[in-house]
C-alpha positions, -999 to +999 in steps of 0.1 A: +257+751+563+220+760+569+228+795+563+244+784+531+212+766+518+193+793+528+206+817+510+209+796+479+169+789+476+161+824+487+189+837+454+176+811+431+140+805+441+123+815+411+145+799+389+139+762+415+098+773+413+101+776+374+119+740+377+101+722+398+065+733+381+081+719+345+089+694+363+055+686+375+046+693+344+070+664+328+054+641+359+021+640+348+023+649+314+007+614+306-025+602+313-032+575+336-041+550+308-021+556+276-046+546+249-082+547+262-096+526+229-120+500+224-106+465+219-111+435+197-129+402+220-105+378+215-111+344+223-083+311+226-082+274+232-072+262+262-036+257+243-034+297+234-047+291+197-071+314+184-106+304+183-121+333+168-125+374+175-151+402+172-140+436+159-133+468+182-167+490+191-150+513+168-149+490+136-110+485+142-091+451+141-073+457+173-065+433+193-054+436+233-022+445+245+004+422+236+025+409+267+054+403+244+067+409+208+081+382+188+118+381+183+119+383+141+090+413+144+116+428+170+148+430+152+133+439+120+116+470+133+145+482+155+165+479+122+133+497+102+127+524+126+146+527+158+183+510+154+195+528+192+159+517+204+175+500+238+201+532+244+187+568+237+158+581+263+129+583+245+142+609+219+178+606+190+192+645+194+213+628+163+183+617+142+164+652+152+191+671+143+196+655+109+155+654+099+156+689+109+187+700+089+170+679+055+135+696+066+154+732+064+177+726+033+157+705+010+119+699-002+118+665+014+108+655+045+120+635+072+108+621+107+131+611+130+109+604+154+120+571+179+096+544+186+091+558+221+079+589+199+055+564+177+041+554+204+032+589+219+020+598+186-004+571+176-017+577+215-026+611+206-044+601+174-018+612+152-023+651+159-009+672+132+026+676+129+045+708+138+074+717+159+051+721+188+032+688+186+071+673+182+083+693+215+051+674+230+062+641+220+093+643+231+084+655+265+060+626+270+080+599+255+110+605+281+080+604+309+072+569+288+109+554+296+110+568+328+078+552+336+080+521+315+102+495+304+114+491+268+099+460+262+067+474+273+071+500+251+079+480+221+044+460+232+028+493+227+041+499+195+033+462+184-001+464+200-012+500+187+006+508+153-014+509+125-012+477+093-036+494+066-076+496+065-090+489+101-060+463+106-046+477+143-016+459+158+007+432+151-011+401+164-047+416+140-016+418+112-002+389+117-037+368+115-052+389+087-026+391+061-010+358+068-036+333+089-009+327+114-006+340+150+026+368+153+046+341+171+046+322+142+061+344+113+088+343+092+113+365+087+102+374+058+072+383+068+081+401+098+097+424+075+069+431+055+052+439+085+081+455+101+078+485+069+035+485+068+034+514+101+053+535+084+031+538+048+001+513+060-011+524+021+010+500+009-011+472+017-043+472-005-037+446-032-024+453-064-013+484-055+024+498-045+034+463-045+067+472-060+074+497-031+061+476-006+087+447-021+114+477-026+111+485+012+110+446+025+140+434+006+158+464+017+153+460+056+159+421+045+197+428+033+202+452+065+190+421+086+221+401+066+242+428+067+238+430+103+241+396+109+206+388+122+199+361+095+222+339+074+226+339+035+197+307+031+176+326+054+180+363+031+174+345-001+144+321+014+127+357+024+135+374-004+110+345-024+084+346+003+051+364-010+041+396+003+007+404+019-028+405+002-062+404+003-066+400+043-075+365+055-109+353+073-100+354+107-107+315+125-144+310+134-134+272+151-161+282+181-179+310+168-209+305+194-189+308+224-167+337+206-201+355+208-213+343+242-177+356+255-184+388+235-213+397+253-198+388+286-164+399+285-162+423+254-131+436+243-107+410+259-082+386+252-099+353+270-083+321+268-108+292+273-108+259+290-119+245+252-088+219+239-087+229+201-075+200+180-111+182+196-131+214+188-114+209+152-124+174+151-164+178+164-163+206+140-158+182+112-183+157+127-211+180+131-203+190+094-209+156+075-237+147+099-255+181+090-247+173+054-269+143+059-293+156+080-299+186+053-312+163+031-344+155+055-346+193+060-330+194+098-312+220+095-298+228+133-278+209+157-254+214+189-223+195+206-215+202+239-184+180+255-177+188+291-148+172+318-169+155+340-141+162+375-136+198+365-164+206+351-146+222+321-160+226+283-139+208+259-159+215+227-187+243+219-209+236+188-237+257+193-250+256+158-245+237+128-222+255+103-258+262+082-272+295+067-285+324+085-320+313+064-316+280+091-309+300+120-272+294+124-267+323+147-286+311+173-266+292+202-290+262+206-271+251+238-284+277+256-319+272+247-349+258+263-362+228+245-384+199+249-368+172+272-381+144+256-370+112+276-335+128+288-348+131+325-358+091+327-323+084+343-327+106+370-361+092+382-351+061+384-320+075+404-343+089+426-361+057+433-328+036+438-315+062+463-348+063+485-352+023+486-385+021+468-372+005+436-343-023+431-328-020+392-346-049+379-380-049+394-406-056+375-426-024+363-469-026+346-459-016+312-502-018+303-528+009+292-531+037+317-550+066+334-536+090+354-564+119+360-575+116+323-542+113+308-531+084+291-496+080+283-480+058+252-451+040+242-430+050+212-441+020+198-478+021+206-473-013+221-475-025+256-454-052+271-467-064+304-442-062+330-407-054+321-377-049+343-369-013+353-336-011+344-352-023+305-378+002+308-353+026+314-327+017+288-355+014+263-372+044+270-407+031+275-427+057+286-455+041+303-436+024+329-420+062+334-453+078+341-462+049+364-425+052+385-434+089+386-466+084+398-453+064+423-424+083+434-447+119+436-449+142+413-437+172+434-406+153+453-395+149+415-398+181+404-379+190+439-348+172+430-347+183+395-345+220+411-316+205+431-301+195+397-300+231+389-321+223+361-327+265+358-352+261+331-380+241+346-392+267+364-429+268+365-447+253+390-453+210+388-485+210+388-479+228+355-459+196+341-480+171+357-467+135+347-457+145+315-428+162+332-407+124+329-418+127+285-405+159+279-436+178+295-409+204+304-381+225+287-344+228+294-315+236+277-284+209+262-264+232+290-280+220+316-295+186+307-251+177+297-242+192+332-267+172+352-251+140+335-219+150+341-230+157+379-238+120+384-208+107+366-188+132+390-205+122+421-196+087+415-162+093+410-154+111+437-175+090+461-147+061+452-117+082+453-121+098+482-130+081+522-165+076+505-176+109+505-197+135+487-198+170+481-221+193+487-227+211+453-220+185+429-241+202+403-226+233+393-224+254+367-195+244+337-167+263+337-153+278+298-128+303+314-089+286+315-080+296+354-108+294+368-122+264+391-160+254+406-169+254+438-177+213+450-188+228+481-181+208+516-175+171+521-196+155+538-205+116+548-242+117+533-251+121+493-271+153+489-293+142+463-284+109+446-264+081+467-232+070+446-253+030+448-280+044+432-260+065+404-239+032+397-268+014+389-284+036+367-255+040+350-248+003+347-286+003+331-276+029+306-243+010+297-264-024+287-288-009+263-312-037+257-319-035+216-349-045+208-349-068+171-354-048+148-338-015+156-310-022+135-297+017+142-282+002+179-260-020+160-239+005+146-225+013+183-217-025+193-180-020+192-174+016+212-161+020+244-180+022+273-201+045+279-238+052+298-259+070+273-293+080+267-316+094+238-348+116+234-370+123+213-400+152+219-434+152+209-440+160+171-403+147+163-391+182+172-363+175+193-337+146+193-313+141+219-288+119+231-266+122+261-239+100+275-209+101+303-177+079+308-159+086+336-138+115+321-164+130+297-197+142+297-213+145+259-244+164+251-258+164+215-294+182+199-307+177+168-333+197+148-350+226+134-344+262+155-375+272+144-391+246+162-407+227+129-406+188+136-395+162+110-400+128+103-369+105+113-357+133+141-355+107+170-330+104+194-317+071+179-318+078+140-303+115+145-287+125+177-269+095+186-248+087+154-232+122+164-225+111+200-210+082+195-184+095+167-181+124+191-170+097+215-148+080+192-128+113+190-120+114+229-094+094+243-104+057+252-116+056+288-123+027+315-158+022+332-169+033+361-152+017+394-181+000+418-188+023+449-194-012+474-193+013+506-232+027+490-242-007+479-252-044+495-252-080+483-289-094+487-306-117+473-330-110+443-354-131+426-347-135+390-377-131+370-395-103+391-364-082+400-379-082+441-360-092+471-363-129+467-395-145+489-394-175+505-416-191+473-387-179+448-370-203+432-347-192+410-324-165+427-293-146+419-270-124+438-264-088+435-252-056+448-283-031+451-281-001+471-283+002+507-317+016+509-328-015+483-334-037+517-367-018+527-384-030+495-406-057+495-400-092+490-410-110+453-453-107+453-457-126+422-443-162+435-470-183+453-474-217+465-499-239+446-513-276+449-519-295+418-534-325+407-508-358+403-507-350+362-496-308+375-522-298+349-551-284+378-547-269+408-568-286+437-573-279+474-588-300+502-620-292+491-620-315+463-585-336+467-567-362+490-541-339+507-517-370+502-519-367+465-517-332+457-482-316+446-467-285+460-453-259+436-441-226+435-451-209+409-446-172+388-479-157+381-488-118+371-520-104+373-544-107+347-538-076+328-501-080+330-503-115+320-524-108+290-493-087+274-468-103+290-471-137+282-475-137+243-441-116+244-423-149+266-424-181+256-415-190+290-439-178+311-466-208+319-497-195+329-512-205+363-535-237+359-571-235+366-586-251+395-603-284+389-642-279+388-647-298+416-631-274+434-639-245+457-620-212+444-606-194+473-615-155+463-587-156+431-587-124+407-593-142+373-598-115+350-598-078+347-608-050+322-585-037+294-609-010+284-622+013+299-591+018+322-595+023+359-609+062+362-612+068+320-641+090+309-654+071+275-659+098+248-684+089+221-673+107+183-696+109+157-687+098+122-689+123+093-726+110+084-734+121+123-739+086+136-721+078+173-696+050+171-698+022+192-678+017+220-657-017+223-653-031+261-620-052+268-609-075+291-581-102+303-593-137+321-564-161+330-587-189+311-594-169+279-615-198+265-641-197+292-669-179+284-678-141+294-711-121+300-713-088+297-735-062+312-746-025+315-763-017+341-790-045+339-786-045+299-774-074+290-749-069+259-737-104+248-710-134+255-675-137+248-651-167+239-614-168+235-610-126+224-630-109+254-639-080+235-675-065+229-691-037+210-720-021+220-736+017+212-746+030+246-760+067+249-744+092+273-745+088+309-729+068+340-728+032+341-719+001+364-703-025+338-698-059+346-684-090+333-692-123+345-680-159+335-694-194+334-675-201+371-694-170+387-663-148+389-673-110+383-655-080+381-670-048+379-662-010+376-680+023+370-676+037+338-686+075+325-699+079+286-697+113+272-710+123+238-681+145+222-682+181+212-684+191+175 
C-alpha cells in the first residue's frame, strides 16, 4: 500500500505541486480585510434610532457594516440580481455561459455576474472589466463562500454597493432618499433600491425617472409573480413615489454626534441617550431660545444624566442658533463661571464635619475678608439668617463667611475630590471668591457632582448603610458600558449621606422671597432639590437640580462670553429646568438615611443645639457629627424690673422683686439689620440708670469694617470726599461722640452716622455714649490713585 502511494506522488508529482500551489493561490487570494475604506460615524439612541452621522474621510455616505439585511431589501435584490443566490458557489456557469454567448453574438452587453461576484468587484474598486479581471472574480468569490456565510455576504453587498452620488450602502440609502432607517421600508421602496446598484445614475432628480420607474415596477410584478407579495401589496407599491432629492440626515444630538466623531470616528455607536426625551428637550431648548433671542442670549445647553448609572439621557450642547452665535461650540464641555452652583456643597461640607447644623443662624452684615468685601445680589444685608435660607436664597455674604470658616484650602480639597477637573489652579488663586463663581468649570462636571450626591444618598439607604468609594465618576454616553462605584465601604468618603439629605431637603424648600414673582411659576412641580447661578457681569446663568432618578444641568448665555441684562439663574436657566423636569417621569423624594442622622434638640430661632436658656425648642434629625456643635449663644438669662421694661441687678434692685427671663438677643451689628426685617424680635431692655452695667457690648461700628483700608476719591473738580463713620447701639436714641484720634468730630442721635474729611494717614476712632460705653478700632485712610 505504501509502495502504491509512493509511486503515485512520485508519477503525478508535478501535476499535485501545480495543484496544490493554485490552490494556495485560491487560499489566500483575499485579503485579510475585504474592504479597507473609511466609514461614516454613526451615532444611535439608546433604542437603536439614529441620532445623527458624519460622512466617510473620503466624502462618501457609507455607513458600517450591516449585521443584517432587511427581509423586503432581501427578496427584491435576489429576484433583481441573484435569483440562485443561496444555491450556486459564488459563480452561475448558466448565467456566464449565456452573457458570454449574447457578448459574442450580438452588440449588447451582459453581466452575469452573482452577487458574491458584486461583492468582489466593488472590493476591488470596480477594476476594469475583461475576461481576466472576471477569471479574478470568480476565483475570489468561491474563496468568499468558502470563507463566509451567505448572509454575510449579502451584508456586504447591502453595506458596500453603491445608491448614486456619494450615497454608499443600503442603511446611507435607506435614510437619504427616504428619512427612514432600512428596517423600515416598504416594498416599494425596497425595490427602487433593490434596481439603484446596478445604474446608480438613475437617481439624480428629474432625470431617467421613467427608467428608474420602468425597472421598479418590473422587479415589483416578478415579486407578485413569485408570490412574495399579494395583489394590495403590488398595486400599493406600484403608487408609492420614487426617490429624490436626498433627505437631511437627523441632527437630534448633533453635539455629541461630533464629540463621538472625534473619539470613535468611523463607527456605528449606539448611546445610552433615550430619544423620544432628546426629541422633547430639543423642542424645549427651542422655544426658550426663541425667547431668549430676543434679549440677545443667544447660547444655551441641557444636560440630563441617570443619577444610579450615571448614564446621559439627553445632550443639548448648543442651542439650535446660527454659526454667527456660536452654535458649534459644545458649551457642556466648557469652562465657565460657577456663579453660586458650588454653595450646596459647602454647606455639605460643614454638615458632614459637625461645625454647622441646617438652620444655624449665619452674620449676613458688611464684611472684610483681607480687603475683599463681598455682596448680596440684592445689595442688602439681613442680619442673621438661617443657613439652610442663606443657602436656598443664594446670599452670598453668609457663603463667604461659612467658607471662611470652614478654610479656604480644605474646600478647594474636596472640590478636587468631586472631580471638579476644571478648578485647577491653585486656591490661593480663587481666594473666597471660589464659593461666587471665583472659579470655572464646565455644565459636565458641575451636573455630575449633583448627581454624585443624589447617588450617594441613594445608595447609602438601599444598601446595609453603606458608601462607595468613587461616587463621583465620570458619566457614561456609550450603551454597554458601566462606571466603576469603586469598593463598599462603612465610612462616606467625602459627604456623609446625613449631611447630603439635609442639604438637599434645603434645596427642596426654596424660601421665595416677596417679590420674586419668577419662583411662583414652579409651585406645582414635583419634587426636586435645585439650585441656580448667576456669574459676575450676568454672563452666566445656571440652574441645577436632582430627584432621585435624574440629575438636570442647564446654562444659559452668550458663547462669546458677552453678559446681558436679565441672564440670572432665576429669570433664564431655571424656566428650562423645570420644563425639562416636567418631561421626565414623575419621581418620589428622597427616602431619609436615619442610620447618618440623630434626633437632638435644636432651639428654634437660632438654629443651635438648644441651651439650657432656650425656650422655644423643636426636634429634629441633624447629622451625627451635628452634636459637637455648640449649644444656642444668643439666649441669656436677664432680671427686670416688676413692669419687664428695665433690666436691674442687685446693684440697684431688691433681689425679691426682680423677674427672671430668658431672653433672644443678637449682637449689635446683627441686631441693627435683623430686627427691622422681624417684627418679632424685641430688643433687649436697657438697664435702669441706677444700675451698674456689668461689661455689656452695646454698640459696634458699621463702617469702617473690622480690617477695611478707607480710600478717599476725589470728585471731578479734585476735591476729596468725605468719609461717613457708621455704627449700631442697642439704644439708638442715646446719644454718641465721636472721635479721631483726639479730634473730636461731633454727636449723634437716633441714625449713628457721621461725616467728616480727614486727610490720609492712620487713625484710632472712637465712639463714646452718654453711659460711658466706648468702642474703638484702628482705621487706615488712603488718598486714591488718579
Amino acid at each position: 500500500m505504501k509502495k502504491t502511494s509512493a509511486t503515485f506522488f512520485k508519477k503525478h508529482k508535478l501535476k499535485l505541486s501545480f495543484g496544490g500551489i493554485l490552490f494556495a493561490i485560491w487560499l489566500f487570494c483575499l485579503p485579510s480585510e475585504l474592504f479597507q475604506v473609511p466609514t461614516a460615524t454613526v451615532v444611535e439612541s439608546s433604542e437603536g434610532v439614529m441620532l445623527g452621522a458624519r460622512i466617510a474621510d473620503d466624502g462618501q455616505w457609507r455607513f458600517p457594516k450591516m449585521d443584517s439585511v432587511p427581509y423586503r431589501f432581501e427578496q427584491s435584490i435576489l429576484l433583481f440580481e441573484d435569483e440562485y443566490f443561496y444555491r450556486h458557489p459564488g459563480f452561475n456557469p448558466i448565467s456566464i455561459s449565456k452573457a458570454l454567448w449574447q457578448n459574442m453574438t450580438t452588440n449588447k452587453r451582459r453581466g452575469g455576474s452573482t452577487l458574491t461576484q458584486q461583492v468582489i468587484r466593488i472590493s476591488r474598486k470596480n477594476k476594469q472589466r475583461n475576461y481576466a479581471e472576471k477569471l479574478i472574480e470568480i476565483m475570489q468569490a468561491t474563496r468568499l463562500e468558502a470563507g463566509y456565510s451567505k448572509e454575510e455576504i449579502l451584508g456586504f453587498y447591502a453595506s458596500y454597493a453603491p445608491f448614486g452620488g456619494n450615497v454608499v450602502g443600503l442603511e446611507t440609502a435607506s435614510w437619504r432618499y427616504f428619512g427612514i432607517p432600512a428596517s423600515e421600508l416598504s416594498w416599494g421602496q425596497s425595490a427602487a433600491l433593490a434596481v439603484l446598484p446596478n445604474a446608480p445614475s438613475l437617481i439624480f432628480p428629474g432625470k431617467n425617472e421613467a427608467i428608474l420607474k420602468e425597472k421598479r415596477d418590473r422587479l415589483l410584478l416578478k415579486l407578485f409573480q413569485k408570490g412574495k407579495i399579494d395583489q394590495t401589496t403590488y398595486n400599493l407599491a406600484l403608487d408609492e413615489h420614487l426617490p429624490g432629492k436626498p433627505f437631511p440626515l437627523p441632527e437630534i444630538a448633533p453635539h455629541l454626534t461630533e464629540k463621538i466623531r472625534k473619539e470613535h470616528r468611523g463607527k456605528r455607536v449606539e448611546t445610552t441617550v433615550l430619544y423620544s426625551l432628546q426629541k422633547k428637550i430639543n423642542n424645549i431648548t427651542k422655544t426658550h431660545h426663541k425667547q431668549l433671542r430676543q434679549n440677545q442670549i443667544n447660547n444655551l445647553a441641557v444636560l440630563v444624566l441617570d443619577v444610579n448609572t450615571r448614564e446621559v439621557l439627553a445632550y443639548v450642547g448648543n442651542a439650535p442658533t446660527t454659526r454667527e452665535n456660536n452654535n458649534y461650540v459644545d458649551i457642556i464641555a466648557k469652562s465657565r463661571s460657577t456663579g453660586s452652583v458650588l454653595k450646596p456643597f459647602l454647606f455639605s461640607a460643614l454638615l458632614s464635619s459637625g461645625e454647622l447644623l441646617p438652620n444655624t443662624l449665619i452674620a449676613d452684615i458688611p464684611t472684610v475678608v483681607n480687603g475683599y468685601s463681598p455682596e448680596n445680589f440684592d445689595k442688602q444685608f439681613h442680619g442673621a439668617v438661617p443657613a439652610s435660607e442663606a443657602l436656598s436664597r443664594s446670599l452670598n455674604i453668609p457663603a463667604v463667611r461659612m467658607l471662611q470658616s470652614y478654610g479656604l484650602d480644605r474646600f478647594y480639597n474636596r472640590l478636587q475630590e468631586l472631580n471638579f477637573s476644571q478648578i485647577k489652579k491653585p486656591a490661593n488663586h480663587y481666594g473666597l471668591t471660589l464659593i461666587l463663581g471665583g472659579a470655572e468649570s464646565s455644565l459636565w462636571d458641575i451636573t455630575k457632582a449633583y448627581a454624585g450626591m443624589a447617588s450617594t444618598l441613594n445608595y447609602f439607604n438601599r444598601s446595609s448603610s453603606e458608601y462607595r468609594a468613587t461616587e463621583f465618576i465620570e458619566p457614561i454616553y456609550i450603551n454597554g458600558e458601566t462606571g466603576d462605584f469603586g469598593t463598599v465601604k462603612n465610612v462616606a468618603p467625602i459627604f456623609n449621606a446625613g449631611a447630603i439629605y439635609n442639604t438637599l431637603e434645603a434645596l427642596q424648600k426654596v424660601n421665595r422671597p416677596t417679590g420674586e414673582e419668577n419662583w411662583s411659576f414652579f409651585s406645582n412641580s414635583q419634587p426636586i432639590a435645585w439650585k441656580t447661578g448667576t456669574s459676575y457681569g450676568f454672563k452666566d446663568a445656571w440652574a441645577v437640580g436632582v430627584t432621585p432618578k435624574y440629575a438636570i444641568g442647564v446654562w444659559v448665555g452668550n458663547a462669546d462670553g458677552e453678559g446681558r441684562p436679565g441672564l440670572t439663574g432665576v429669570q433664564a436657566a431655571a424656566p428650562i429646568l423645570f420644563d425639562v423636569l416636567d418631561a421626565l417621569p414623575k419621581s418620589e423624594w428622597f427616602d431619609v438615611p436615619y442610620d447618618e442622622l440623630i434626633e437632638a434638640n435644636v432651639c428654634k430661632k437660632s438654629g443651635y443645639l438648644a441651651g439650657v436658656f432656650c425656650e422655644d425648642v423643636a426636634s429634629e434629625w441633624i447629622p451625627k457629627e451635628g452634636t459637637k456643635t455648640s449649644s444656642c449663644p444668643y439666649h441669656q438669662t436677664v432680671f427686670l424690673n416688676a413692669s419687664e421694661k428695665k433690666r436691674v441687678n442687685s446693684s440697684c434692685y431688691p433681689l425679691s422683686e426682680m423677674k427672671q427671663k430668658s431672653w433672644f438677643t443678637l449682637p449689635p451689628v446683627l441686631e441693627y439689620y435683623y430686627a427691622p426685617l422681624h417684627p418679632e424680635y424685641i430688643t433687649l431692655p436697657s438697664f435702669a440708670s441706677e444700675c451698674l452695667q456689668e461689661g455689656e457690648r452695646k454698640m459696634e461700628f458699621i463702617f469702617p469694617k473690622k480690617n477695611e483700608t478707607i480710600l478717599l476719591p476725589k470728585t471731578f473738580d479734585e476735591n476729596v470726599n468725605d468719609v461717613v463713620f457708621k455704627l449700631a447701639h442697642r439704644t439708638p436714641e442715646t446719644t454718641v461722640f465721636w472721635y479721631l484720634d483726639t479730634t473730636f468730630m461731633g454727636s449723634t442721635e437716633t441714625f449713628h452716622e457721621i461725616t467728616f474729611a480727614p486727610k490720609p494717614g492712620i487713625y484710632l476712632l472712637t465712639a463714646t455714649d452718654e453711659e460711658g460705653n466706648e468702642v474703638k478700632q484702628q482705621v487706615e485712610i488712603l488718598q486714591a490713585s488718579k
